[in-house]
N, C-alpha and C positions, 0 to 999 in steps of 0.2 A: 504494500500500500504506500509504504513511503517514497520508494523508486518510480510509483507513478506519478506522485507528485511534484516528485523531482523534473522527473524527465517535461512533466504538462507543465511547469513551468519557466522550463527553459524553452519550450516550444514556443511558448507565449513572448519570452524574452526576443525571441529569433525571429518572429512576426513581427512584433512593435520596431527593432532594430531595422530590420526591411524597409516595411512601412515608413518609416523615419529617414533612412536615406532615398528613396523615392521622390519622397515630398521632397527634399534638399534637394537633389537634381531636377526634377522637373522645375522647380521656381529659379536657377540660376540663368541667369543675364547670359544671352545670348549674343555673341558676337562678329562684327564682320568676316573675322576669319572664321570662325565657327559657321556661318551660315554659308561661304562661297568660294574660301579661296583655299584651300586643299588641292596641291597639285594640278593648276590649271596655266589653260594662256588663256587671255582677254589681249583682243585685240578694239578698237574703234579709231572715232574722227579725233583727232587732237587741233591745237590752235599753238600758235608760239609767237609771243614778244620781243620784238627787237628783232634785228637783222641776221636772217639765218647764214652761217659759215659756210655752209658746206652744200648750202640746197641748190635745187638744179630747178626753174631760175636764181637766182637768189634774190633775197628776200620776198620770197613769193606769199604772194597773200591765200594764194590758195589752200584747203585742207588738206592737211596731212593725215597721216596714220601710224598710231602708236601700240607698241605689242609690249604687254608682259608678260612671261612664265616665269610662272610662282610654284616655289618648293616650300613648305612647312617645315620647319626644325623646330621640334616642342612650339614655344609657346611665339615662337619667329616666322618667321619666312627669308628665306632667298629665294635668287632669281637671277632673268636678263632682262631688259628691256631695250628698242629700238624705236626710234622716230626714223619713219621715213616720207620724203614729200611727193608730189603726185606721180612723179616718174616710178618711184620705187628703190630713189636711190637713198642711201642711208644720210638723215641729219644727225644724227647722235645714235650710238648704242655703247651699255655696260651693262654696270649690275646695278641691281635691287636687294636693298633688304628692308624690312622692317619688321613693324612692332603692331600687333593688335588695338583696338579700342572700342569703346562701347557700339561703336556707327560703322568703324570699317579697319582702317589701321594709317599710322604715321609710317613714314618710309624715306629712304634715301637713294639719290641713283649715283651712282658713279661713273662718268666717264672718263674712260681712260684715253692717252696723248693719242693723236700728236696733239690734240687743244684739249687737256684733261679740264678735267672742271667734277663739281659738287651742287647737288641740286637737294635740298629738302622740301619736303610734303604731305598731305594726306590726302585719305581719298574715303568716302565711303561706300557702305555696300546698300541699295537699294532694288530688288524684283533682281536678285542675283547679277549685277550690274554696279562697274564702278565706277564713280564722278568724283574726281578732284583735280589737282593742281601741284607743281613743283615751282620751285624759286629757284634760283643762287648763280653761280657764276660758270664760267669754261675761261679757256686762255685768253680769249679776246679783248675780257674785261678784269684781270682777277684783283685791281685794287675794292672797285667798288664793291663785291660781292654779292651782286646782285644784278647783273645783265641779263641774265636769261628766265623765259616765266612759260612753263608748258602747262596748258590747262586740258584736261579731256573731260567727256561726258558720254555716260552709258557705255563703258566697254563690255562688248558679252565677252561671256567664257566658250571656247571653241573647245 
């Protein structure tokens, strides 16, 4: 009689504990990375400020096209990304990384030379689509830090 009681109340224990982490997972805050960017490319239309280096025409007002593939590491991401203008040919490409947040994530791109440069940003995640924006410089401009401004909107995920 004892061992039943034993035992029906750790059963009970093992139910409530369940129960209990369930609840705690189902009510945690859901996040950009958590809803969309797990191993993907997103590609869309981008726009760019100031006079593009390397575009074919250059400083073309035309829309461009900007690609990320994204890698998750734990609670990170890497990646690559590329702008390129309506020919196809490349205005910028490096890497990506960043960092999650409650809307979508902060991130950095790095282009490497021959015009290295440093671009910071965020973007978020909305109908699994991402809209944001980068700053900062490349070699053309690197006292001010801040020549160059790449904005996109609605990249799918391909």
């Amino acid at each position: 009689v004892i061992l039943r009681q034993v035992m029906k109340r750790r059963a009970i224990l093992v139910a409530i504990t369940a129960i209990l982490a369930l609840a705690a997972c189902s009510s945690a805050a859901i996040t950009g990375l958590d809803q969309a960017l797990y191993n993907a490319t997103y590609t869309g239309a981008a726009t760019f400020q100031n006079p593009l280096p390397n575009a074919n025409p250059p400083a073309s007002p035309a829309p461009l096209t900007i690609s990320m593939t994204l890698s998750q590491l734990g609670q990170n991401f890497t990646g690559t990304f590329s702008l390129a203008d309506t020919t196809g040919q490349p205005v910028y490409s490096g890497s990506v990384t960043g960092k999650p947040t409650n809307t979508g994530a902060d991130f950095t791109f790095v282009i490497p030379g021959p015009c290295a440069g440093v671009l910071y940003g965020s973007f978020t995640v909305a109908n699994a689509q991402l809209t944001g924006a980068a700053t900062g410089r490349d070699c053309t401009d690197a006292a001010s830090g801040t020549n160059i401004r790449i904005t996109f909107t609605n990249l799918v995920r391909q």
